[in-house]
N, CA, C and O of each residue as an XYZ file, in Angstrom:
452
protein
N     -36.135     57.751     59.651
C     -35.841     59.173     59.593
C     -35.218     59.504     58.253
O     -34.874     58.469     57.683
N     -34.924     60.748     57.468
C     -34.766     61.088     56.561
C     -35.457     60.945     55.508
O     -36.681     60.813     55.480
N     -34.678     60.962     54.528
C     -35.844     60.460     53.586
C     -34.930     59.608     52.065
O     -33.753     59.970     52.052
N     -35.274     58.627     50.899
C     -34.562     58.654     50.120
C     -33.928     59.623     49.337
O     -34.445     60.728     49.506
N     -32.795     59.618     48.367
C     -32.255     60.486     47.342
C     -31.851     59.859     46.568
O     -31.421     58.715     46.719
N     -31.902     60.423     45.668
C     -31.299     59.455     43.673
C     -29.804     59.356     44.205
O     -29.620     59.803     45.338
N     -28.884     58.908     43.631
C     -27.599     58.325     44.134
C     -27.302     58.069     42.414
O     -26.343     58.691     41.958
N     -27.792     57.516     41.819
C     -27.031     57.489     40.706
C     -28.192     57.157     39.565
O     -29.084     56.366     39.872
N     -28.179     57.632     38.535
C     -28.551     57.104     36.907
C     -27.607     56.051     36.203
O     -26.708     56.361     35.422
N     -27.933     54.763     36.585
C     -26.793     54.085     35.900
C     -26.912     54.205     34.505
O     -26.047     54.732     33.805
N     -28.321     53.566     33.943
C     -28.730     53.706     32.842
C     -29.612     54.368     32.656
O     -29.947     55.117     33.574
N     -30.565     54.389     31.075
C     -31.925     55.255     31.088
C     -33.051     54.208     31.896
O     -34.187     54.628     32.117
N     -32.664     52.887     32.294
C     -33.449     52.703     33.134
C     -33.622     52.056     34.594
O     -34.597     51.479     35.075
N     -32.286     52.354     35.178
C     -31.436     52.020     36.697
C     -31.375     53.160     36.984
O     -30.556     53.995     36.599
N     -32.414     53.300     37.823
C     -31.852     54.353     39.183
C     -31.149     53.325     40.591
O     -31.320     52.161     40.953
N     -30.486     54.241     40.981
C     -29.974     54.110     42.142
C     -30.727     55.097     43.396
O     -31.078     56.262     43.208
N     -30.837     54.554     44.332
C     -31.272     55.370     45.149
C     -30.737     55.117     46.573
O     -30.811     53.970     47.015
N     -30.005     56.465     47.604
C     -29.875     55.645     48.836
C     -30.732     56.370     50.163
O     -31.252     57.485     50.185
N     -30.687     55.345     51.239
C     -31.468     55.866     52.482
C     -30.899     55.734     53.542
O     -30.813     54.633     54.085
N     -30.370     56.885     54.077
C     -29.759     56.067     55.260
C     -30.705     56.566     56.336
O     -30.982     57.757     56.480
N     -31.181     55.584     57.078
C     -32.256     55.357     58.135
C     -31.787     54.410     58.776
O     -30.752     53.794     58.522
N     -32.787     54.185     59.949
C     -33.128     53.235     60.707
C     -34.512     52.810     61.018
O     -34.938     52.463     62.120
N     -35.365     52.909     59.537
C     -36.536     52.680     59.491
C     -36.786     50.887     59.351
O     -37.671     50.074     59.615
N     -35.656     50.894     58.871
C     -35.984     49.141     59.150
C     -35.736     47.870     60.574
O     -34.711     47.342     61.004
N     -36.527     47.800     60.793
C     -36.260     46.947     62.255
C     -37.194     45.276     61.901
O     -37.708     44.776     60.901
N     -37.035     44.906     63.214
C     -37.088     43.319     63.341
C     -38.153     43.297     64.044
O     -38.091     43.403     65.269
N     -39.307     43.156     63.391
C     -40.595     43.189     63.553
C     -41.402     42.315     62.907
O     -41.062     41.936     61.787
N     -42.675     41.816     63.528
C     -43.408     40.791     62.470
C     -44.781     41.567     62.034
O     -45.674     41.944     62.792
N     -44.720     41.695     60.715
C     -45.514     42.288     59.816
C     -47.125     41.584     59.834
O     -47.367     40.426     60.173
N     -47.871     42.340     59.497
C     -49.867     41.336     59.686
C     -49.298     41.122     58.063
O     -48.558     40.138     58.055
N     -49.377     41.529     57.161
C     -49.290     41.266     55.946
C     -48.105     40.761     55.324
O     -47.222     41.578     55.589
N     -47.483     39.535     54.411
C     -46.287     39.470     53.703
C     -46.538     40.076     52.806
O     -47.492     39.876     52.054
N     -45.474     41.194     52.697
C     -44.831     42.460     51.154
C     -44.074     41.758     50.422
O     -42.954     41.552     50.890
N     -44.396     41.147     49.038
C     -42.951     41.104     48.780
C     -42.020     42.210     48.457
O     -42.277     43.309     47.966
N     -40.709     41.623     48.890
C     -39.706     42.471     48.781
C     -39.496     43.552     49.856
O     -38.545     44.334     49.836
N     -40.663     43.533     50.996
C     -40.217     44.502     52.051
C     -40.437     43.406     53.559
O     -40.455     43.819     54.718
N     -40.613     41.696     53.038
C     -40.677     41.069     54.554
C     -39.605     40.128     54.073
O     -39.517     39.651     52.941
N     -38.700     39.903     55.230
C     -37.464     38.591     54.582
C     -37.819     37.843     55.654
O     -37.692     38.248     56.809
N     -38.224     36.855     55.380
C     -38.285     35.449     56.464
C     -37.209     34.902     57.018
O     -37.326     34.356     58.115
N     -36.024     34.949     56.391
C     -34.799     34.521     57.425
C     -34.487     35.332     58.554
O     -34.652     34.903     59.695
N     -33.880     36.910     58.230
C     -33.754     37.883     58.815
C     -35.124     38.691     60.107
O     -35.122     39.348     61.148
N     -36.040     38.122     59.213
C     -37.359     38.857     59.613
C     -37.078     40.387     59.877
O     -37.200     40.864     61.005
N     -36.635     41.254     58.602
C     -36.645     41.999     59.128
C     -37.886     43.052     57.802
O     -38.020     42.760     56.614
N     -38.652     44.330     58.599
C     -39.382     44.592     57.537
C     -39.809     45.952     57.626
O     -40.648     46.459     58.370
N     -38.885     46.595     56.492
C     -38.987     47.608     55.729
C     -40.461     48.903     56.168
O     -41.451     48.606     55.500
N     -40.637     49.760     56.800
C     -41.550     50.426     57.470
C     -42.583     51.483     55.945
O     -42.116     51.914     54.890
N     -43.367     51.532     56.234
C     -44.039     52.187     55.008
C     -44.119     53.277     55.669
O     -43.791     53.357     56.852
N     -44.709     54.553     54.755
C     -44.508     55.829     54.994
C     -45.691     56.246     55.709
O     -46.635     55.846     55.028
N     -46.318     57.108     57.182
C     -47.348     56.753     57.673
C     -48.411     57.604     56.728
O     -49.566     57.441     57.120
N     -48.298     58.419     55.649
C     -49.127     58.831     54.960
C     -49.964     57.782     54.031
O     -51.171     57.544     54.002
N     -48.913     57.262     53.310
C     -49.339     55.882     52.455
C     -49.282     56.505     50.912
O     -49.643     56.009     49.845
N     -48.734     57.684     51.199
C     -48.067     58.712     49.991
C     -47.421     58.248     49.549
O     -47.822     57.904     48.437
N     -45.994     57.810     49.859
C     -44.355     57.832     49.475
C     -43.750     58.791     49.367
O     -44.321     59.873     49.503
N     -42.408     58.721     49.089
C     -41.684     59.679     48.955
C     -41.462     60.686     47.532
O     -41.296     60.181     46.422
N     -41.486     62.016     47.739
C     -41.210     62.743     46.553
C     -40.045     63.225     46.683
O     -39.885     64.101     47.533
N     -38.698     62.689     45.710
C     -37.642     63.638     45.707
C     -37.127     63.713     44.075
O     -37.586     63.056     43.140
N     -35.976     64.773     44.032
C     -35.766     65.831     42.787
C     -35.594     64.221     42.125
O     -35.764     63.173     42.748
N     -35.206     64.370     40.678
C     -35.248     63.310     39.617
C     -34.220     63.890     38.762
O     -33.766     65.028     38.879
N     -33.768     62.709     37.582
C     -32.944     63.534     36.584
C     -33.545     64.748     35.880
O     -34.593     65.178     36.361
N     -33.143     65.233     35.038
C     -33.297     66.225     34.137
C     -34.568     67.063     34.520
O     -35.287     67.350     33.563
N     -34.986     67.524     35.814
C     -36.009     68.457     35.767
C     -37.255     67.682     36.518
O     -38.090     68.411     37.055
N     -37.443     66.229     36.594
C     -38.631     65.422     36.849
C     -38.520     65.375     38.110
O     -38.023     66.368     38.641
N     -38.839     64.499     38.776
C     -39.427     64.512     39.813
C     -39.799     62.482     40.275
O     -40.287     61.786     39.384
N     -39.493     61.865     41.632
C     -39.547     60.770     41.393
C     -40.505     60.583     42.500
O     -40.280     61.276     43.493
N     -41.471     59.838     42.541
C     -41.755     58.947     43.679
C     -41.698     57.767     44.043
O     -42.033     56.856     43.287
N     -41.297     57.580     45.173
C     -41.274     56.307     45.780
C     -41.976     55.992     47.058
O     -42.232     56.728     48.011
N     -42.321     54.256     46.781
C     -43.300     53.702     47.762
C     -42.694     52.727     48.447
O     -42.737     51.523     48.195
N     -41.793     53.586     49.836
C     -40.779     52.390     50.088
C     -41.862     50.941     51.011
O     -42.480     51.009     52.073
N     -41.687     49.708     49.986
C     -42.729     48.682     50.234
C     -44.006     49.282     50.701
O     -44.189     49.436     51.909
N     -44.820     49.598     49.909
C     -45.857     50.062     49.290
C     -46.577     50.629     48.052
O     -46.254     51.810     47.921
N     -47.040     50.410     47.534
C     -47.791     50.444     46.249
C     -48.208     52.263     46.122
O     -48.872     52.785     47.017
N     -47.733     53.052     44.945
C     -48.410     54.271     44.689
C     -48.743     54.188     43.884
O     -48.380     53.249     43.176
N     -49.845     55.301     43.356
C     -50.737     55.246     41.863
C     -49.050     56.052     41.028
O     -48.091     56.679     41.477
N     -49.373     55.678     39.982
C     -48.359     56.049     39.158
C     -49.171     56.443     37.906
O     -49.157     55.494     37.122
N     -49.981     57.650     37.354
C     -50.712     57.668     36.547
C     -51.788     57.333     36.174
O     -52.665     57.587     37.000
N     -52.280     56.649     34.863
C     -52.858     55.349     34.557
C     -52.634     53.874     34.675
O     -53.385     52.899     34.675
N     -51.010     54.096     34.800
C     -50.755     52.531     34.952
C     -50.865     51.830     36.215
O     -51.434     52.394     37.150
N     -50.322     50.507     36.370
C     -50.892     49.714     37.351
C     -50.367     50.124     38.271
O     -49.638     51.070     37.974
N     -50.366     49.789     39.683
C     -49.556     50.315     41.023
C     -48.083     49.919     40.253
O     -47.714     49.201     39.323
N     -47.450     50.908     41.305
C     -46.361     50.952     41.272
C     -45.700     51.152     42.459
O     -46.505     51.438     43.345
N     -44.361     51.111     42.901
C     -43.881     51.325     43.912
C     -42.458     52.433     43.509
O     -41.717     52.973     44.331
N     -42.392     52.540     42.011
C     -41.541     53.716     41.967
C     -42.203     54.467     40.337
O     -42.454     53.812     39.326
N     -42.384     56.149     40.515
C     -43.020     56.659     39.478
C     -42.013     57.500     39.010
O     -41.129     57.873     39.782
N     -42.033     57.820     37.928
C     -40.852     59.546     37.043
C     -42.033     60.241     36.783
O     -43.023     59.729     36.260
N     -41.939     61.395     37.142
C     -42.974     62.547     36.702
C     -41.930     63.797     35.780
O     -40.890     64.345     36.143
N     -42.527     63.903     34.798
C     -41.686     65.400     33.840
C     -42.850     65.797     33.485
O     -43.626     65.017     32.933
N     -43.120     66.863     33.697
C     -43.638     67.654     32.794
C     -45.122     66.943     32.478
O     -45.531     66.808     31.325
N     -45.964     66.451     33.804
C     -46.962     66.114     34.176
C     -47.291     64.746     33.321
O     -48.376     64.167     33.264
N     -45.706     64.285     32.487
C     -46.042     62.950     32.071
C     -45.854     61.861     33.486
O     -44.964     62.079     34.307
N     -46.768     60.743     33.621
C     -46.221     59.938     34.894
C     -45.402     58.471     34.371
O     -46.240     57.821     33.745
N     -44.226     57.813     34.401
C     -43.880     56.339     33.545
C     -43.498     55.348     35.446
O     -42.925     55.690     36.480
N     -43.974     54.514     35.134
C     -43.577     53.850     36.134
C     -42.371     53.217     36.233
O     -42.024     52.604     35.224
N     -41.568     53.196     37.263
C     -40.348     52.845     37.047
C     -39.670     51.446     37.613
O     -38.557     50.950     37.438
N     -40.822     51.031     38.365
C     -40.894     49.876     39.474
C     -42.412     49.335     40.128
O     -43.361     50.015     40.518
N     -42.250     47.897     40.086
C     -43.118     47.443     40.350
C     -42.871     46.646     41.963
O     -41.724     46.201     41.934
N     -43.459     46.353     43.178
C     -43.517     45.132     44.175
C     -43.387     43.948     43.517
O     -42.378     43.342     43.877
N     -44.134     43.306     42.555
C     -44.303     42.168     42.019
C     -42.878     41.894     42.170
O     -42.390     41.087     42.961
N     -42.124     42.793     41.166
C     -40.387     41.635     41.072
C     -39.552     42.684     41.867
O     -38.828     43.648     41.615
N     -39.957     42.098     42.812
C     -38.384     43.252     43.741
C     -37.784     41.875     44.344
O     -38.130     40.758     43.959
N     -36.778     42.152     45.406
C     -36.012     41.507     45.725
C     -35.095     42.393     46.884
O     -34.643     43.526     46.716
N     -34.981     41.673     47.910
C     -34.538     42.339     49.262
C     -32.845     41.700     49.651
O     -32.945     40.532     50.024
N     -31.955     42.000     49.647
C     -30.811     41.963     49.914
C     -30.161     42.525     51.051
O     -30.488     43.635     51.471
N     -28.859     41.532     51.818
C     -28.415     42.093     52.600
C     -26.994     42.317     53.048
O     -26.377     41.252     53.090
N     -26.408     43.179     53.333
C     -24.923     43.325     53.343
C     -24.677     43.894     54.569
O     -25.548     44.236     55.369
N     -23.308     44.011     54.738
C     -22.575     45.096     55.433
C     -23.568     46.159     56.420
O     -23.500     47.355     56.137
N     -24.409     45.773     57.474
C     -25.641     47.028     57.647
C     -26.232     47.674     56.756
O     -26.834     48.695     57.088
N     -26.219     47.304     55.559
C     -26.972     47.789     54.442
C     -27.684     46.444     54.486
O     -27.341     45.396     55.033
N     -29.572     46.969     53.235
C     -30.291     46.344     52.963
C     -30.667     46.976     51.539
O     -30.986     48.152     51.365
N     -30.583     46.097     50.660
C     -31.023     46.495     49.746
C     -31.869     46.337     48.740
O     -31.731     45.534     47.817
N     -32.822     47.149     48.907
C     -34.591     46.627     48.256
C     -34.490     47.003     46.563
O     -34.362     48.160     46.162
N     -34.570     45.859     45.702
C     -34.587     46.707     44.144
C     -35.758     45.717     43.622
O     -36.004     44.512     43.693
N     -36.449     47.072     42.964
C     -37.441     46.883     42.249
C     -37.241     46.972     41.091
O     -36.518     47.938     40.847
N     -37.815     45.904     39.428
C     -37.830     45.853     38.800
C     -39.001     46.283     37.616
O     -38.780     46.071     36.424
């Protein structure tokens, strides 16, 4: 339920983003994601049922999408799982390839590189 929101600009190229849901549960996936299946925990990250992702506001005017564990077109460039849109430029901001799934305190935390 809900949806993500930017949470912070650490740098020009760390976003922060948070979700508070309960979209993640303890389920066994047909496909391994990386970065959205953890084999200890087994727990795995739900994709969006459009296969869209999410669109929310961005810094300075843009606009972000995200593919929580799932791949979106991001322009010309290769899939991506997080895009910046300004001003109908698209830069990708994250890839699946190097993410990494973390876990804390009832938090989980998925970062893509």
């Amino acid at each position: 339920t809900g949806e993500p929101k930017l949470s912070s600009l650490v740098t020009n190229r760390l976003y922060s983003f948070i979700w508070e849901t309960k979209e993640a549960c303890r389920i066994e996936p047909k496909n391994d994601e990386s970065g959205c299946h953890d084999k200890d925990t087994r727990i795995y990250l739900l994709k969006t049922p459009d296969k869209k992702g999410y669109t929310i506001p961005g810094p300075d005017g843009g606009s972000i999408t995200l593919g929580i564990c799932q791949n979106i077109t991001c322009g010309n460039e290769k899939a991506s799982t997080a895009c910046f849109i300004k001003n109908g430029v698209a830069v990708s901001i994250g890839r699946s390839a190097k993410s990494t799934l973390e876990h804390g305190s009832n938090v989980n935390t998925l970062t893509y590189r």
